[in-house]
KOLLO-948598 format. One record per residue (C-alpha): residue number from 1; residue in three letters; x, y, z. Coordinates in pm, 1 decimal, decimal comma. Example, Ala and Ser with C-alpha at 12.3 -4.5 7.8 and 13.67 -1.06 7.14 Angstrom:
<pts>
  nr rest        X        Y        Z
   1  ALA   1230,0   -450,0    780,0
   2  SER   1367,0   -106,0    714,0
</pts>
This chain:
<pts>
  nr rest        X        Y        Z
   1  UNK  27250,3  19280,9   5638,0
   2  UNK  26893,3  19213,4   5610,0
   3  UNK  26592,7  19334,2   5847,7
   4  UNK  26315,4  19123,0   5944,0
   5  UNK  26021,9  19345,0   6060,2
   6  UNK  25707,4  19207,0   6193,1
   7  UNK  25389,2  19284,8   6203,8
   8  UNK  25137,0  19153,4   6443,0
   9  UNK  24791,3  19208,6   6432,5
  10  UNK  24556,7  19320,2   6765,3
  11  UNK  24216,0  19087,5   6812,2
  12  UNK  24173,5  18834,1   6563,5
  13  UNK  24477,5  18826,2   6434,1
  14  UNK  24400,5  18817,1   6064,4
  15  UNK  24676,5  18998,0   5909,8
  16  UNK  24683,1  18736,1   5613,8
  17  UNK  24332,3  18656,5   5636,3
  18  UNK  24281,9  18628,6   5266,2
  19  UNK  24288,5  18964,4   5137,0
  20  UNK  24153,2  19166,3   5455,2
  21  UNK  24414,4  19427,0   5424,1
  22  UNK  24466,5  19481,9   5807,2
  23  UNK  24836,5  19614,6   5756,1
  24  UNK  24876,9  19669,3   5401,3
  25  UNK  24939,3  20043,9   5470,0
  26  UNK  25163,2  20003,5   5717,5
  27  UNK  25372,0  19750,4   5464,4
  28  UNK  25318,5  20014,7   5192,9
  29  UNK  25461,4  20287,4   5367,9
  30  UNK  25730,0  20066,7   5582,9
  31  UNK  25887,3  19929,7   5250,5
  32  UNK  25877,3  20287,5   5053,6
  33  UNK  26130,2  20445,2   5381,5
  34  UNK  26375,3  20147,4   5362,0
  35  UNK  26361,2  20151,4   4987,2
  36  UNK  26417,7  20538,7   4964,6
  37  UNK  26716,6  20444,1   5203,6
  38  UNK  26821,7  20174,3   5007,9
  39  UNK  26819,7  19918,2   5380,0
  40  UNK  26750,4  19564,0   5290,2
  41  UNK  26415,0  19513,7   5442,1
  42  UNK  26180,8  19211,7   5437,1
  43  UNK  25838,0  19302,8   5598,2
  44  UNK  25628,0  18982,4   5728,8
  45  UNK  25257,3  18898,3   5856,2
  46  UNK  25305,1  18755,0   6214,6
  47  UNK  24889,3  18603,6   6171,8
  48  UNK  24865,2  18483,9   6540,3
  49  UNK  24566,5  18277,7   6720,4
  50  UNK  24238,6  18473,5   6727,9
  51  UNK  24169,7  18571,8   7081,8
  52  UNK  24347,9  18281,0   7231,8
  53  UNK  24607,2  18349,9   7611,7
  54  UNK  24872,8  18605,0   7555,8
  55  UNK  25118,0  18344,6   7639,7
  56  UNK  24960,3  18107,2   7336,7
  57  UNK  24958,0  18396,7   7140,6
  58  UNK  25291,2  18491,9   7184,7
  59  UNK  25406,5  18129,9   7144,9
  60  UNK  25273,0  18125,9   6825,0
  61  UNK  25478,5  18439,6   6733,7
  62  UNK  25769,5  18284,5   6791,7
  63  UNK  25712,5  17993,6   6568,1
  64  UNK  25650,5  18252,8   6292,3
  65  UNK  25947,6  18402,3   6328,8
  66  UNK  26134,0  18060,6   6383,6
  67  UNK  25990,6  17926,6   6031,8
  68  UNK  26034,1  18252,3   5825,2
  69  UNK  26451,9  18361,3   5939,0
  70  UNK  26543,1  18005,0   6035,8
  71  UNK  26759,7  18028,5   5686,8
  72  UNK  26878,1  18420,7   5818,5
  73  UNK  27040,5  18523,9   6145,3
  74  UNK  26960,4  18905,8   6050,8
  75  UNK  26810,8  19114,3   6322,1
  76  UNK  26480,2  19091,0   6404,5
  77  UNK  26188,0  19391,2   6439,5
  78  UNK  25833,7  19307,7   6639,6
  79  UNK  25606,2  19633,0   6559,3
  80  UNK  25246,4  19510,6   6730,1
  81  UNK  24925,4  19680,1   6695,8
  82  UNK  24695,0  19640,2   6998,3
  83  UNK  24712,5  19343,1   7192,3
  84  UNK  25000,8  19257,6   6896,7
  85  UNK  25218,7  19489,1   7129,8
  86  UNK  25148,9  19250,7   7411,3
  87  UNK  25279,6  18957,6   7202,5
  88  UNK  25593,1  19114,6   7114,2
  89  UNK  25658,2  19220,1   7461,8
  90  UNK  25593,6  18841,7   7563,7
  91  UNK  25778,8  18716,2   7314,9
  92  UNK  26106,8  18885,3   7410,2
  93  UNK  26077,8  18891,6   7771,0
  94  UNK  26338,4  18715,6   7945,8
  95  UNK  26217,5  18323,6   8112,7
  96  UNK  25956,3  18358,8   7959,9
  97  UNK  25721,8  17980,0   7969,3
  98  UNK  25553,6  18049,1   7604,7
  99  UNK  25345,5  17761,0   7491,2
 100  UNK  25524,0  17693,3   7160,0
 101  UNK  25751,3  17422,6   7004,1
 102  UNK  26022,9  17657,6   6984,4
 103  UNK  26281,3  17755,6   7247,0
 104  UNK  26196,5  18116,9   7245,8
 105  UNK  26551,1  18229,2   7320,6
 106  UNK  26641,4  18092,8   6957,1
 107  UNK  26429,9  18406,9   6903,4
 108  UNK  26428,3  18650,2   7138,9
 109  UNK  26848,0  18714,3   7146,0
 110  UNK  26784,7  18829,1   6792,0
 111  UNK  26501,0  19075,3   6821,4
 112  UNK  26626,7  19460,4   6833,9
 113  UNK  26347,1  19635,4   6864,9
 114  UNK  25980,6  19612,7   6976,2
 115  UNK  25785,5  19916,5   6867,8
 116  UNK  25374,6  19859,5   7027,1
 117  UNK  25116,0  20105,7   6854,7
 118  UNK  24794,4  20199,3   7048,9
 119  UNK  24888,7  19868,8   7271,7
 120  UNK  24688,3  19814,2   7626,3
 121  UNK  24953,8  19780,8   7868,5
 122  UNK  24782,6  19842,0   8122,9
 123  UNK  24442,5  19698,0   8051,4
 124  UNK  24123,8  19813,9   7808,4
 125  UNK  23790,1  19840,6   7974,8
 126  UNK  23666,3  19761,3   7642,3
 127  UNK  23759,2  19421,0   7710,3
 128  UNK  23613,1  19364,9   8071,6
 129  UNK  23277,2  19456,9   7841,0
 130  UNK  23336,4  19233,5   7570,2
 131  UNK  23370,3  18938,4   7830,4
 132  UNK  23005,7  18932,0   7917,1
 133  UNK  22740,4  18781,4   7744,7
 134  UNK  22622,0  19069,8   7542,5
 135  UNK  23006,0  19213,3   7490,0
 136  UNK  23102,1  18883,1   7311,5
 137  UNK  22780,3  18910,5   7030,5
 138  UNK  22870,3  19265,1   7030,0
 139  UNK  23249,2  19199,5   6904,7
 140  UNK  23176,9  18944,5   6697,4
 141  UNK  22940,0  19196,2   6530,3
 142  UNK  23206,4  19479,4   6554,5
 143  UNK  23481,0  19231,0   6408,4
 144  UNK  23330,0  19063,6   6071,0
 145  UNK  23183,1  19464,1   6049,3
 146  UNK  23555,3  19577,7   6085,1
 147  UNK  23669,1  19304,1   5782,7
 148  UNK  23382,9  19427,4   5650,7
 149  UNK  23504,6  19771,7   5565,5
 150  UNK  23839,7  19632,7   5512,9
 151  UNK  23744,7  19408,8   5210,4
 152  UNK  23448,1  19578,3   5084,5
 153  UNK  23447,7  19932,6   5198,9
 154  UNK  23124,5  19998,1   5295,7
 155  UNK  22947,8  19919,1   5655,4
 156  UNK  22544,4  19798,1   5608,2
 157  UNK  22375,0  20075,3   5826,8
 158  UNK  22149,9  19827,4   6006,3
 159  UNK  22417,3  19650,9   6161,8
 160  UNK  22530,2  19976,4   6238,2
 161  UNK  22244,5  20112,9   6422,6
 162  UNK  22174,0  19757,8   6630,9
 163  UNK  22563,7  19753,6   6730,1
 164  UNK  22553,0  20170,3   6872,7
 165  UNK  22249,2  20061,4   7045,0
 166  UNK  22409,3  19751,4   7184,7
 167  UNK  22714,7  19958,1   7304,8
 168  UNK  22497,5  20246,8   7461,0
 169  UNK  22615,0  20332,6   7788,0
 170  UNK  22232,0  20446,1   7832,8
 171  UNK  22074,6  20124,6   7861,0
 172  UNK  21932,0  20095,9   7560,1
 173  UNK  22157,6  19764,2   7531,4
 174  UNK  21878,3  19596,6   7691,9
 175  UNK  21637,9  19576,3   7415,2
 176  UNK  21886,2  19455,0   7151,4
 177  UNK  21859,2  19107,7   7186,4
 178  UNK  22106,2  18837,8   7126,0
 179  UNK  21879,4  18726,7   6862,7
 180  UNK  21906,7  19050,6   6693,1
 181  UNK  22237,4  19094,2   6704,4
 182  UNK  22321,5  18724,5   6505,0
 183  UNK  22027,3  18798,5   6268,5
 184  UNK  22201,7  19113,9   6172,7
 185  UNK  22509,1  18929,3   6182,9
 186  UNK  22424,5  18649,9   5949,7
 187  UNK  22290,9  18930,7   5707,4
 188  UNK  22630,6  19138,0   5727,3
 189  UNK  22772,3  18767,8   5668,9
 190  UNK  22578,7  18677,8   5315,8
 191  UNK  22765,4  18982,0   5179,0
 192  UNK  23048,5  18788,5   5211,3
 193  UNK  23151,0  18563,6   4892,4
 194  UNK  23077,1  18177,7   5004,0
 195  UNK  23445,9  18085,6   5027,0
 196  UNK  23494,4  18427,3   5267,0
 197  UNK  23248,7  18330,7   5476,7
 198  UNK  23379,4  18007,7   5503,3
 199  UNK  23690,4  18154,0   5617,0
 200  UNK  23509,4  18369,4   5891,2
 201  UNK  23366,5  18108,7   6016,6
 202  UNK  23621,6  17910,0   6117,1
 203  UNK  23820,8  18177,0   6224,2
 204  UNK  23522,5  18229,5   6425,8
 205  UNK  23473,2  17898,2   6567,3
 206  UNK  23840,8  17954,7   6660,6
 207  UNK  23719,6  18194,9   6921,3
 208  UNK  23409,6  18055,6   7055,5
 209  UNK  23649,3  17807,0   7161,8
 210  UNK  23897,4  18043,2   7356,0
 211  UNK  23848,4  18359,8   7459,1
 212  UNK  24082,6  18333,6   7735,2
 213  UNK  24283,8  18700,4   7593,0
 214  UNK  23969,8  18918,8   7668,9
 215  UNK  23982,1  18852,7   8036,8
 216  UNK  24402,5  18878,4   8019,6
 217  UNK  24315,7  19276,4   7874,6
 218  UNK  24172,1  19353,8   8178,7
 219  UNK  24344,3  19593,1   8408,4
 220  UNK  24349,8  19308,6   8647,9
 221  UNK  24496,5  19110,0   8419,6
 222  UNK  24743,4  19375,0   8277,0
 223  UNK  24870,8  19416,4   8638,0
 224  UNK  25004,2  19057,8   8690,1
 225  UNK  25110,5  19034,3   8315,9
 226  UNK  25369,8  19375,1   8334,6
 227  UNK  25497,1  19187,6   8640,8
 228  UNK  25601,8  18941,9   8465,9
 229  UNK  25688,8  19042,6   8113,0
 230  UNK  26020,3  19167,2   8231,2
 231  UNK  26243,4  19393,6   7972,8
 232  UNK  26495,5  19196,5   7799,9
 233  UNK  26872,2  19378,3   7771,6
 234  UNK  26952,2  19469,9   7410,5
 235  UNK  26622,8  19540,8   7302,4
 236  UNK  26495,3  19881,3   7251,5
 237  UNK  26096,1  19993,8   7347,8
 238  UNK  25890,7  20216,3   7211,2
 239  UNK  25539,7  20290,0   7171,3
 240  UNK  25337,9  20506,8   6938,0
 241  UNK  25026,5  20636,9   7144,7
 242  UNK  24653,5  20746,5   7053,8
 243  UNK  24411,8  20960,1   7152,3
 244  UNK  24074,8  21054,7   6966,1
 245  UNK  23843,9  21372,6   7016,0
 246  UNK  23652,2  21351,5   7290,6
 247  UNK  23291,6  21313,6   7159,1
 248  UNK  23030,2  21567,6   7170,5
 249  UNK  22714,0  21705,8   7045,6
 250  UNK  22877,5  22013,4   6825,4
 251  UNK  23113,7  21724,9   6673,9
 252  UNK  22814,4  21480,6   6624,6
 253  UNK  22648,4  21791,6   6405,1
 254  UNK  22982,0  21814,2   6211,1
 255  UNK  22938,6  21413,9   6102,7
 256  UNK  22644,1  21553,4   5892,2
 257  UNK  22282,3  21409,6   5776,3
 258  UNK  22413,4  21129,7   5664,7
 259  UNK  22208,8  20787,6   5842,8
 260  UNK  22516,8  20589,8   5828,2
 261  UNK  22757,8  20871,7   5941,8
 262  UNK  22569,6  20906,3   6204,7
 263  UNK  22509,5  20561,5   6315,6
 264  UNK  22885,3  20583,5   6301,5
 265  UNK  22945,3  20840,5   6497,6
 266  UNK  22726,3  20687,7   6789,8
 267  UNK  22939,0  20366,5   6782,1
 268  UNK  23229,3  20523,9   6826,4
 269  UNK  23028,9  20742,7   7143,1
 270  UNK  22957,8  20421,1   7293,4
 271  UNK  23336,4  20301,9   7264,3
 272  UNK  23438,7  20589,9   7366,0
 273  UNK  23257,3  20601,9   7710,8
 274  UNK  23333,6  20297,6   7744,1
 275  UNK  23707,4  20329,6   7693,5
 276  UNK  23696,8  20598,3   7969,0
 277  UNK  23632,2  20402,9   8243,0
 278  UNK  23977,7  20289,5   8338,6
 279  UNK  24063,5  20449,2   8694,8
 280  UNK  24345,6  20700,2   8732,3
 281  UNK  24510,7  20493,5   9007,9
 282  UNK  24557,7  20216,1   8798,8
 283  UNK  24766,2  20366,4   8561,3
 284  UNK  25142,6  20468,3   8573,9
 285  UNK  25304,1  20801,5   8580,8
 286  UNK  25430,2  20882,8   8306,6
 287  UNK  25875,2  20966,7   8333,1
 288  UNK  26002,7  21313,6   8179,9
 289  UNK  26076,8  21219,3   7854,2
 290  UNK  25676,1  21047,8   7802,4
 291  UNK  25544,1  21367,0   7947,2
 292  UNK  25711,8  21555,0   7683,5
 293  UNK  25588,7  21352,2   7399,0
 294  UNK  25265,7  21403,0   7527,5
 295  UNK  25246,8  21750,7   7587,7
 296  UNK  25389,7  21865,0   7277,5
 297  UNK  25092,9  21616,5   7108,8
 298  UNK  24830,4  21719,8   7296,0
 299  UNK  24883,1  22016,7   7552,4
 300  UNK  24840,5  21831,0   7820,4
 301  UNK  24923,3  21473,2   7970,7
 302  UNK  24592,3  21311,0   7892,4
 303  UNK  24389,9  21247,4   8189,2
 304  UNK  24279,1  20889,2   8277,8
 305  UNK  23959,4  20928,4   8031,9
 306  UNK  24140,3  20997,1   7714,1
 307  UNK  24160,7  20721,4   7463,4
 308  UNK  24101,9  20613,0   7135,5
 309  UNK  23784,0  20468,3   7110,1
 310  UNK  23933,7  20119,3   7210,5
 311  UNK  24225,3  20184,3   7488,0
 312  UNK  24270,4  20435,4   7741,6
 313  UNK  24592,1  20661,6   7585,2
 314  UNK  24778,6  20674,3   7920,9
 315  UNK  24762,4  20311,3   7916,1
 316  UNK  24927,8  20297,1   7570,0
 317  UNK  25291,4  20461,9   7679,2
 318  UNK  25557,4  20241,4   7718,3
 319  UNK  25866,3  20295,1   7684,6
 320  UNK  25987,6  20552,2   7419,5
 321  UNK  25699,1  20774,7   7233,2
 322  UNK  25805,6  20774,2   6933,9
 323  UNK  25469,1  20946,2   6799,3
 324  UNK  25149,3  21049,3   6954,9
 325  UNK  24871,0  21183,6   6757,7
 326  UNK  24502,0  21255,5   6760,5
 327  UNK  24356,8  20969,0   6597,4
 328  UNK  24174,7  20625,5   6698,3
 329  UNK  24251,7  20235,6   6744,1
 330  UNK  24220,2  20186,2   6334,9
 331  UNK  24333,0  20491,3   6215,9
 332  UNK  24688,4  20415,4   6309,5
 333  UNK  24703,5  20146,6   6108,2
 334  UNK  24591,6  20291,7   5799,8
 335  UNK  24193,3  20300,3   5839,3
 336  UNK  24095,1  20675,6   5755,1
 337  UNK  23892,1  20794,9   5520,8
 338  UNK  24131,0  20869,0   5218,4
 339  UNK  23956,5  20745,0   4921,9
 340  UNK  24172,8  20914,2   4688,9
 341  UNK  24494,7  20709,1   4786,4
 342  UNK  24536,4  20365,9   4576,1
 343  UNK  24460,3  20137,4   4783,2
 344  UNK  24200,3  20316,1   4933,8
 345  UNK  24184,6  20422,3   5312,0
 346  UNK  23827,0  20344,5   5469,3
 347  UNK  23702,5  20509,0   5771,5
 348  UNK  23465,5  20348,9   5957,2
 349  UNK  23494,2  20429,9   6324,8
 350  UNK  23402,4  20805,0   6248,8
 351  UNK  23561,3  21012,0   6525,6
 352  UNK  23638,1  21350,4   6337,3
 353  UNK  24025,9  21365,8   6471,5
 354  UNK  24147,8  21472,0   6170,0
 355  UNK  24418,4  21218,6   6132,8
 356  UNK  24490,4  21209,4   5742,2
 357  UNK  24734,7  21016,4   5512,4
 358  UNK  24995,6  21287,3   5637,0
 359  UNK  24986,2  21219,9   5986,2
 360  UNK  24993,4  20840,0   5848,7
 361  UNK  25328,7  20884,2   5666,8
 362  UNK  25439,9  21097,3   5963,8
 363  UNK  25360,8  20859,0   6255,9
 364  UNK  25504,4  20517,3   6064,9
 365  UNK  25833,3  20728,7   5958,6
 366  UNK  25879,8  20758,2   6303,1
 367  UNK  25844,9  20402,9   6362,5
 368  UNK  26100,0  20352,4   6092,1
 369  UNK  26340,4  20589,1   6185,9
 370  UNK  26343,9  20475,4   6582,8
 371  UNK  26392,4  20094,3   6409,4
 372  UNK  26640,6  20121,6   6186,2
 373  UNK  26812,1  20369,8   6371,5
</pts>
């Protein structure tokens, strides 16, 4: 019997965007458990619409999955990272209107098991920000910086340094211009070659056109969509949940001398406070079984400020935790700093949790184990 698994990028969806490696770790360590365990495994790119509706999105998704098994009737695995959680979960729920050509129950009755890693499902601050005039320079910034690091492992420090002063929670936002910010972007840009840029661009363009997702992330928006993603019998939930050190000025010391470390460091401040903002009452208690996952991660149910630099933890647990770790919203899916490993890991939200290849093999053996189990 052969397993479909796939994976589904968070904003921008460029899991096959050239050769950004968004989840090549994930595949890497994914096809090394069902190969040690001899399972017949096929692991696919789900590469959905940038930052389009969660309903488009989702749509989309199943088309993928339509296209790729319509020669298979093996089951069917949806593992999202980010707001790819919130596709899967879409995707499967049950009368579900999905804008796509597909009837989505040709899909959905086959799916067994929707896994959603460091997934906002009940809304991101981060993305009320991102919806004003300022946020949406700012992620555009913090997005082509992200493939950045991703193809060509290195981060340009000025970019750096105008997008920790953009995030500030301290007001020094103000005096970074919009004109700044796409001057340093078009110089992050030429590093690009001319064919990648092209690529950027109209991936891009995509989302100038639609950004319709960002205010969907909100908590206001994440209240209407859990009432209507209902759970679909037959499939088994889980979630693998996030939480980074909470910043501070002995850890900021720790980063080192380094310019660019430390530019680092303050973007991932600025995330971080702004990731905090979510209000307890908004958020879910969590049942026996979550509470145990948590406390033998962390000590302690996280309180309504922990997160991981992108989404509030609390607001991560769904269903069954199958891992929680200290670590933030890229290191789960492979983006540490392990330069030894082939390909190499690069870190470039600096957060000092100490999440290392390890913890990486740990956390997606988990995922494995709760799928194919």
């Amino acid at each position: 019997m052969r397993h479909h698994v796939f994976l589904v990028p968070g904003f921008f969806g460029f899991a096959n965007f050239g050769d950004f490696r968004y989840f090549a770790h994930v595949r890497e360590r994914l096809l090394a458990w069902t190969r040690a365990r001899n399972l017949d495994a096929v692991i696919h790119y789900a590469p959905t619409f940038p930052t389009s509706s969660l309903r488009r999105r989702a749509g989309r998704l199943v088309e993928i999955i339509h296209q790729e098994t319509a020669e298979d009737d093996g089951p069917i695995h949806l593992i999202g990272h980010s707001t790819g959680g919130l596709d899967a979960r879409l995707a499967v729920a049950p009368r579900a209107s999905l804008a796509c050509a597909v009837d989505p129950e040709r899909v959905a009755g086959r799916v067994r098991t929707v896994v959603a890693v460091a997934t906002p499902h009940y809304g991101a601050p981060t993305a009320a920000f991102f919806t004003s005039l300022l946020g949406q320079r700012v992620l555009f910034l913090f997005s082509l910086m992200t493939m950045h690091a991703i193809r060509l492992g290195t981060i340009p420090l000025p970019a750096l340094v105008v997008l920790a002063s953009a995030l500030a929670p301290t007001g020094a936002g103000r005096l970074i211009s919009g004109g700044v910010i796409e001057q340093v972007y078009e110089q992050v840009l030429k590093e690009f070659s001319a064919e990648r840029r092209a690529q950027i661009e109209r991936v891009f363009a995509e989302v100038r056109r639609d950004q319709t997702l960002l205010v969907q992330l909100t908590p206001e928006g994440m209240d209407l969509f859990n009432a209507l993603a209902t759970e679909r019998d037959g499939v088994r939930r889980a979630c693998v949940v996030a939480q980074a050190r909470p910043p501070s000025v002995r850890q900021q010391l720790a980063v080192g001398a380094s310019p660019t470390n430390q530019a680092m460091y303050n973007v991932y401040r600025a995330l971080y406070a702004i990731a905090a903002s979510l209000p307890e009452h908004l958020l879910p208690t969590p049942d026996a079984a979550q509470v145990r996952a948590l406390i033998r991660a962390y000590g302690r149910v996280p309180s309504a400020r922990g997160n991981d630099a992108m989404v509030p933890t609390r607001s991560q647990v769904w269903g069954e935790v199958v891992h929680a770790a200290w670590a933030d919203h890229l290191d789960v899916i492979g983006h540490f700093h392990a330069p030894e490993h082939a390909p190499l890991h690069v870190d470039w939200l600096r957060t000092l949790s100490g999440f290392s290849r390890a913890e990486f093999e740990a956390m997606w053996d988990d995922v494995a184990r709760f799928t194919f189990g």
